[in-house]
N, C-alpha and C positions, 0 to 999 in steps of 0.2 A: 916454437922458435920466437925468438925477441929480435926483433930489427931498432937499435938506439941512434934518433933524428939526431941532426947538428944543435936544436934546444935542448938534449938530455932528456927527451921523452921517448917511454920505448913504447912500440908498436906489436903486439903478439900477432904471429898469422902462421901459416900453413900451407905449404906448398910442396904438390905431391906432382910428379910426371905422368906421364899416359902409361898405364901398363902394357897399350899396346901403341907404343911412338913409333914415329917415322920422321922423314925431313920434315914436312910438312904439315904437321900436328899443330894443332890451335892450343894457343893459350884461354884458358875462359878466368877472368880475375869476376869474384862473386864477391857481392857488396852489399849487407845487410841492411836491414829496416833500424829505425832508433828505436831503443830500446832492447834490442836483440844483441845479439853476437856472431861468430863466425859459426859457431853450433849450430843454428837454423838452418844452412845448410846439409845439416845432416843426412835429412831424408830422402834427397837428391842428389848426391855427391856418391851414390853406387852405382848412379845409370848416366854418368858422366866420366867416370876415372878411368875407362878403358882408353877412352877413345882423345881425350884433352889431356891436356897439362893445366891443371887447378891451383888457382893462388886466389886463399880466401882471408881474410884478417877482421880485427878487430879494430873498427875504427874511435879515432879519440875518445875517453870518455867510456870509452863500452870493452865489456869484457876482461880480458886481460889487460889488455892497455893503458897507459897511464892517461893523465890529465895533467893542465896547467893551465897558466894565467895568460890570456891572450887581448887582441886588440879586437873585438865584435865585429866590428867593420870591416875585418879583412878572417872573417872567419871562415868564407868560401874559400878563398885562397887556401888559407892554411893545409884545409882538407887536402886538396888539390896536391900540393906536394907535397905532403906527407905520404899520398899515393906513389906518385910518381918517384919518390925516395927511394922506397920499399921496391919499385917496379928496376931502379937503376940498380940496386944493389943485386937483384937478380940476375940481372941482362935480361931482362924483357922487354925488348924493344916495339911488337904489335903485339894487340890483342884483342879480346871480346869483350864487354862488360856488360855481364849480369845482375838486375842489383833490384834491389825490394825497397818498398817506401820511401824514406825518406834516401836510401842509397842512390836512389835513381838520382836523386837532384846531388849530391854526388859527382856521380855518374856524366851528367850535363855540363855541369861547371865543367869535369877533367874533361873531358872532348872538347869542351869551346878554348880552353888553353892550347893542349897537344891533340890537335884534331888528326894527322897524319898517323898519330901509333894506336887508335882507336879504329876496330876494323868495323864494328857493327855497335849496335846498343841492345839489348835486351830487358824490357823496363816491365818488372811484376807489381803492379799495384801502385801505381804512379801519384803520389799525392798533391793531385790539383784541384783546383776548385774554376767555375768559370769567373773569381772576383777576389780580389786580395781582401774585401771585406768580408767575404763568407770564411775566407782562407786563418784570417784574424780572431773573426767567430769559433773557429773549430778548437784555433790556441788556447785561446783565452779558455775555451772548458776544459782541453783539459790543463791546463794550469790549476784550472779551481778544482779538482780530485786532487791535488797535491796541497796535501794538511801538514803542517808540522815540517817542511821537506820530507817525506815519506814518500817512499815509490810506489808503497801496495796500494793505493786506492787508484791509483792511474794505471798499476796494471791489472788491477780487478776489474777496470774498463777496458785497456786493451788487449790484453790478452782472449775472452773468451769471447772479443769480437775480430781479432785474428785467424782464428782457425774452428775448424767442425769439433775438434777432439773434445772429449766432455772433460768436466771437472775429476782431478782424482787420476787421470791414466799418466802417465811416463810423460807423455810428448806433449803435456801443457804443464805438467809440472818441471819439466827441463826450459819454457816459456818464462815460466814464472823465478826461475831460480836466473837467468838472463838479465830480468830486470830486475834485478834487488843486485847486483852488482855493478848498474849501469849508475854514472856520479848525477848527483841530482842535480850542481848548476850544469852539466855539460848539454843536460836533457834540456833544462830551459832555455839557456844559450842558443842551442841548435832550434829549438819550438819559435822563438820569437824570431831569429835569421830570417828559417822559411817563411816566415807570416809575412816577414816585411818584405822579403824580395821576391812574392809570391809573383809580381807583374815583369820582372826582371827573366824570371825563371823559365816562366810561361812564354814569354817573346826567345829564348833559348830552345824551349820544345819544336816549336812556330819553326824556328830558323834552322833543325838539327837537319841535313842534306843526307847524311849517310842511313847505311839501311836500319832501320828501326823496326823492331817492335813491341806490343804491347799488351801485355794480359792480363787479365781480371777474372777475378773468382765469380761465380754466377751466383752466390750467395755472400758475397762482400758487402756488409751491413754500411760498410764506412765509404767505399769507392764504386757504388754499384757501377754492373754491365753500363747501365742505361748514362750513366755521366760520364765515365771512360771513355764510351765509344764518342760521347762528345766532343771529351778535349780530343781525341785521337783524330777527328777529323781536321782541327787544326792544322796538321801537317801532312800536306797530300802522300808523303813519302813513307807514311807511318804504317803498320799491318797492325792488326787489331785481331783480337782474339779473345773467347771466354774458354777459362775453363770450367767443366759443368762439376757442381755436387763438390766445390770451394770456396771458400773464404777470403780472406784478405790476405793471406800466405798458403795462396796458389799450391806452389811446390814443396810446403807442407802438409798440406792436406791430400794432393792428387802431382806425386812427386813426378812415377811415370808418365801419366798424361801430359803433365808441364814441359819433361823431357821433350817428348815427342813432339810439339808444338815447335819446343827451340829448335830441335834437331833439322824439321823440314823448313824453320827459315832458313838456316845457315846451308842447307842443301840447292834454297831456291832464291836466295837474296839476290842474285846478279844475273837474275832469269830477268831479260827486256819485255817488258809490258807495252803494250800498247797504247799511243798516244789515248787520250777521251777526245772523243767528238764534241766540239763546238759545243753542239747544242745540249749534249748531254751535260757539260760544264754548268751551262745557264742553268738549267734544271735544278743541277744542287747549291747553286748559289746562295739562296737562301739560306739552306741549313749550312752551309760553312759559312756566312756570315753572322752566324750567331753566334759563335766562339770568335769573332771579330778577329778573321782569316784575310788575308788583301789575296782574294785570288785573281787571276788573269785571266780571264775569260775571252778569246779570241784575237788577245794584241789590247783587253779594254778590262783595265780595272774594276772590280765591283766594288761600290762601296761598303763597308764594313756596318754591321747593325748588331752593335754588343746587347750582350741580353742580362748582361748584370743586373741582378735585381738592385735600384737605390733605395728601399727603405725596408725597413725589418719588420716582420709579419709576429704578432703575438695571438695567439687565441687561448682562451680558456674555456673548460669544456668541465672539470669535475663539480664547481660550487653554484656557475652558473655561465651562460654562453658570451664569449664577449670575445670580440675583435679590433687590435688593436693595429694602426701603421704606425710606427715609429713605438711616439708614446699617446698618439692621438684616436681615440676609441671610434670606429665605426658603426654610429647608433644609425636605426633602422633597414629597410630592407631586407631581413634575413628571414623575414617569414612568407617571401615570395617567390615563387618559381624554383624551388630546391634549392636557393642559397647554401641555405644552411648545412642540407645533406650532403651539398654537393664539394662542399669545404671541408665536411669532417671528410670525407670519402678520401679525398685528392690529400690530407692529412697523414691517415695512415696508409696510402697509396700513393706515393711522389711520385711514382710516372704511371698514371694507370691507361691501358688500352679504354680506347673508347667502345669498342663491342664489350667489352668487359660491364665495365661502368653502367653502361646500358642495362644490359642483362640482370645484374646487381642492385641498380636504384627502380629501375622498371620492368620488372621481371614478366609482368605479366599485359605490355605492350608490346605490340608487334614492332618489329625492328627497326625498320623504315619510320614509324614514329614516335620512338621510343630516343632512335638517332635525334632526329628535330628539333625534339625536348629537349636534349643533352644542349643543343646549339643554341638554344633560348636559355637554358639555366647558364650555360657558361659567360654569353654575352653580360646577364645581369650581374655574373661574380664578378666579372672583370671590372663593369663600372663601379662596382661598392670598394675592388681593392685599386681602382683606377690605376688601374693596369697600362694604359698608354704613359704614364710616368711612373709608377712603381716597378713594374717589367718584372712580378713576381711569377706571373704565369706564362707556361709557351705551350701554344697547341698549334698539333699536324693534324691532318686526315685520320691520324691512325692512333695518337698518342698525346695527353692531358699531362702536365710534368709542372709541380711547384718548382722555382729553378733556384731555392737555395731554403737549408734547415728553417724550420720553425719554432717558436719557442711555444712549447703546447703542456701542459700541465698534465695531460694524458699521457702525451708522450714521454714524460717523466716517469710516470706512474708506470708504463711500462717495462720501460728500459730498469727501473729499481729492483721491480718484482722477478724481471729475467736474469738481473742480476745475483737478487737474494736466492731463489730456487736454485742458481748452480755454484752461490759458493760456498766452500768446505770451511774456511776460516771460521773457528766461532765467533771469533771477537767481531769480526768483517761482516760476517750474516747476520749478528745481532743488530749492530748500526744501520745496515739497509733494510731489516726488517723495521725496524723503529720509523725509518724515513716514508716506507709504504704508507704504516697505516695510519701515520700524520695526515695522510690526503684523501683516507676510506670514510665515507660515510653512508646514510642508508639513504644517500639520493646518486649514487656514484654513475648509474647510467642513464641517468635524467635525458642526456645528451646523446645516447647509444641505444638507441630504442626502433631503430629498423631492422627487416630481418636479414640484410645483407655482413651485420654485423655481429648476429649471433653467437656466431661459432666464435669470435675475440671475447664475446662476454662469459662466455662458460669455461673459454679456457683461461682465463683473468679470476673467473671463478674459483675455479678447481686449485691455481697457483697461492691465489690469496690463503682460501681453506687450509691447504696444507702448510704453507709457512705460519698460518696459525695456529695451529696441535702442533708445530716444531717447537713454537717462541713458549709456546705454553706449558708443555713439557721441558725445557728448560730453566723458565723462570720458575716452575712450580717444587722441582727439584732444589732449587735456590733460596728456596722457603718466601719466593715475591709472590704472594697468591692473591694479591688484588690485581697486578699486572696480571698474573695468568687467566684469571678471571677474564680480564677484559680482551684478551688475545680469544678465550673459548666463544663472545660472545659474538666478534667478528666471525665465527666460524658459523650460528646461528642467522646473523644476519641474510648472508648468502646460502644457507643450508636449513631452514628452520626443521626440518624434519631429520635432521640427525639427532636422534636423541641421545647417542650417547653422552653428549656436549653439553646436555641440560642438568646429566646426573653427574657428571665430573664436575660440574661447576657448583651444582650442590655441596660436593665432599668440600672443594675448594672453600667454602661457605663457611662448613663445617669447623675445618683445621685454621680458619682463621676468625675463631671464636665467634663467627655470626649466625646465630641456628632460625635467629628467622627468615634472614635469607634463605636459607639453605630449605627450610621448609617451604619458601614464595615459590621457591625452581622447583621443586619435585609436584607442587599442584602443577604448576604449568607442563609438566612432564605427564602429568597424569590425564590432564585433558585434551594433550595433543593425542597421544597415543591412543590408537581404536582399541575399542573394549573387547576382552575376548568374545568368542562367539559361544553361548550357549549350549550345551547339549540337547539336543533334538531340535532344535530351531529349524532347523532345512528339513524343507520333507523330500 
């Protein structure tokens, strides 16, 4: 269905009754993530249509919907009754909103307008940050995957960090087909909005009175558990929940379970809880004032103690170890008291348990002083990232948590190679394989040489290897046989005892007219390789 605004812009959406209605049947209006559409819904709109009346649409910009030329500055608005349009032309006058990503903030705006016709909020994946600079940070990347105005490189990043489905099945490729129809300024428009009114937004969350809640995939690479239930304590009125073995679209990956969660808020939202006790108020004071909460603690304000991190962490880690605040390098100290490890650790571990960490860097100290260590390597990181003004790190009794992204060069390396192994595009897997092994050389784990890190090196291994018998077998096919060459010898690097690798790169030698090469690899073929064994040698 088309609903056409008083601007001449039309609106697609979908709105189905309860199969099984009655007077008193809830309306549920679902509100997509950006870059998606009203489809995302899909997989959860079968364990909802009995019991609701569903109104889902495609907002500005996405999907079926049109676009146009607006004022930036009043682009929350706009949203806002475009909804509320669509909501009049129905006669819907209360309801529930369900809404993903960037819908939630959506979502926030329309309730702080018409708070009366809003009965509940239901927010899956809620995109905040604890700092409109980290918020800024996230923009700005991905802005930069958008080449050319092209959507497929930003959804080559967001999509298969959305959801568990692998590459290649139905239900990422219905993901992927979403965002190639979503308008490319309407995406940026929307990306720079929320960046800028990221502190706007968040004093919105802070201030929402009605019943709330909030859920996160327990494999959400982009919103983890561990930050969610952050912002979630924000607002004391909030309910909090993970769902287990999902991604960043929850009620796509684990649509039943998602159901379920909603189902028993709306069964127990206006269930009276129990004042908190004084003292137990004081208790959590702290941690709610680190998402800079004004809570009231017995009739007595607590002061607020934001934990934004103010300056930006760099480390590099593949060519040679280097620590950077802002743009100013932090020379020495790092080869004292596990600095160093205890940086890479907390690196590809943003929130690590402290019994963990322990176990991991001191595996073979007893616990009790393996702890103490930990307390001594930490105090010493803190002072080198001078942490009483950078405010990069937050540590509990129980949990070490970098408190906003870092730019790490590994972290790059990784996130490319996760990329290139799941994607189908050839053009797309070409480019990201290109960009890997711009950064492989044969000193790559200079810096990953404990054995709590093992197991990332061999599977770092294993990804690289194969994406290079992919790249190789393609360009070889291509008749580029000095490239493929050089993709088979990456493969040697990290594998030297694959020999098939030695004798392919011979042929490879061969068909591009260089025979002494080709002779150089088969000696060295011939001396790696153990010599047969003799007959009668064994008695």
């Amino acid at each position: 269905m088309k609903h056409t605004l008083e601007s001449g812009l039309q609106l697609h959406y979908e709105y189905k009754e309860a199969k099984q209605a009655h007077e008193n049947t809830r309306t549920l209006v679902l509100i997509h993530g950006m870059g998606f559409d009203l489809t995302s819904w899909d997989r959860i709109v079968p364990y909802m249509e009995d019991e609701f009346h569903l109104l889902r649409y495609d907002f500005r910009g996405h999907g079926q919907s049109g676009t146009d030329s607006i004022d930036p500055s009043k682009l929350a608005w706009i949203y806002v009754e475009h909804l509320d349009s669509l909501l009049r032309r129905l006669g819907i006058e209360q309801f529930d909103i369900i809404s993903h990503g960037a819908g939630c903030i959506i979502g926030l705006y329309y309730t702080k307008v018409y708070p009366a016709k809003v009965r509940s909020n239901v927010m899956l994946s809620l995109p905040l940050f604890n700092s409109s600079s980290t918020a800024g940070k996230y923009a700005d990347y991905r802005k930069n995957l958008v080449k050319h105005q092209s959507m497929s490189a930003l959804a080559g990043h967001v999509v298969p960090n959305a959801t568990l489905f692998q590459p290649g099945t139905p239900e990422i490729n219905r993901l992927f087909a979403a965002f190639a129809r979503v308008s490319f300024d309407s995406y940026i428009e929307l990306l720079d909005f929320f960046a800028g009114a990221h502190d706007e937004i968040m004093e919105m969350f802070k201030k929402h009175t009605g019943p709330l809640l909030l859920l996160t995939g327990e494999r959400d690479p982009m919103y983890p558990p561990y930050l969610s239930g952050l912002i979630a304590s924000a607002n004391p009125n909030c309910r909090f929940m993970t769902v287990y073995n999902a991604s960043n679209m929850l009620f796509y990956d684990q649509p039943e379970e998602t159901y379920k969660q909603i189902r028993m808020f709306f069964d127990t939202e206006t269930s009276n809880r129990a004042p908190l006790d004084p003292y137990l108020l004081e208790l959590h004071s702290d941690f709610i004032g680190m998402v800079n909460v004004e809570a009231q603690l017995d009739d007595t304000s607590v002061p607020a103690a934001p934990v934004a991190p103010v300056a930006r962490l760099k480390v590099t880690l593949l060519k040679s170890f280097q620590v950077f605040l802002d743009d100013t390098q932090v020379l020495g100290g790092w080869g004292r008291r596990s600095a160093k490890e205890l940086l890479i650790y907390l690196l590809l571990h943003p929130g690590a348990a402290r019994d963990q960490l322990c176990e991991d860097l001191w595996k073979d100290m007893e616990n009790t002083k393996a702890r103490s260590q930990l307390r001594v390597c930490l105090n010493h990181l803190k002072q080198l990232l001078n942490n009483e003004e950078t405010r990069l790190l937050y540590s509990d009794n129980q949990q070490i948590s970098l408190m906003a992204p870092v730019d790490c060069d590994l972290l790059t390396l990784l996130e490319n190679t996760r990329l290139a192994v799941k994607e189908t595009d050839p053009a797309r897997k070409d480019s990201l394989i290109q960009d890997v092994f711009q950064q492989v050389d044969d000193e790559l784990f200079r810096n990953l040489d404990q054995d709590w890190n093992l197991n990332l090196r061999t599977r770092l291994e294993i990804d690289l290897v194969a994406l290079a018998h992919y790249e190789a077998d393609v360009l070889a096919k291509l008749g580029k046989y000095t490239r493929a060459i050089a993709c088979l010898k990456y493969v040697i690097l990290f594998n030297p005892e694959e020999y098939d690798a030695y004798e392919r790169i011979a042929v490879l030698y061969e068909l591009n007219q260089q025979k002494q090469e080709a002779r150089t690899w088969r000696s060295k073929l011939a001396m790696l390789q153990p010599a047969p064994e003799k007959p009668g040698a064994r008695l």
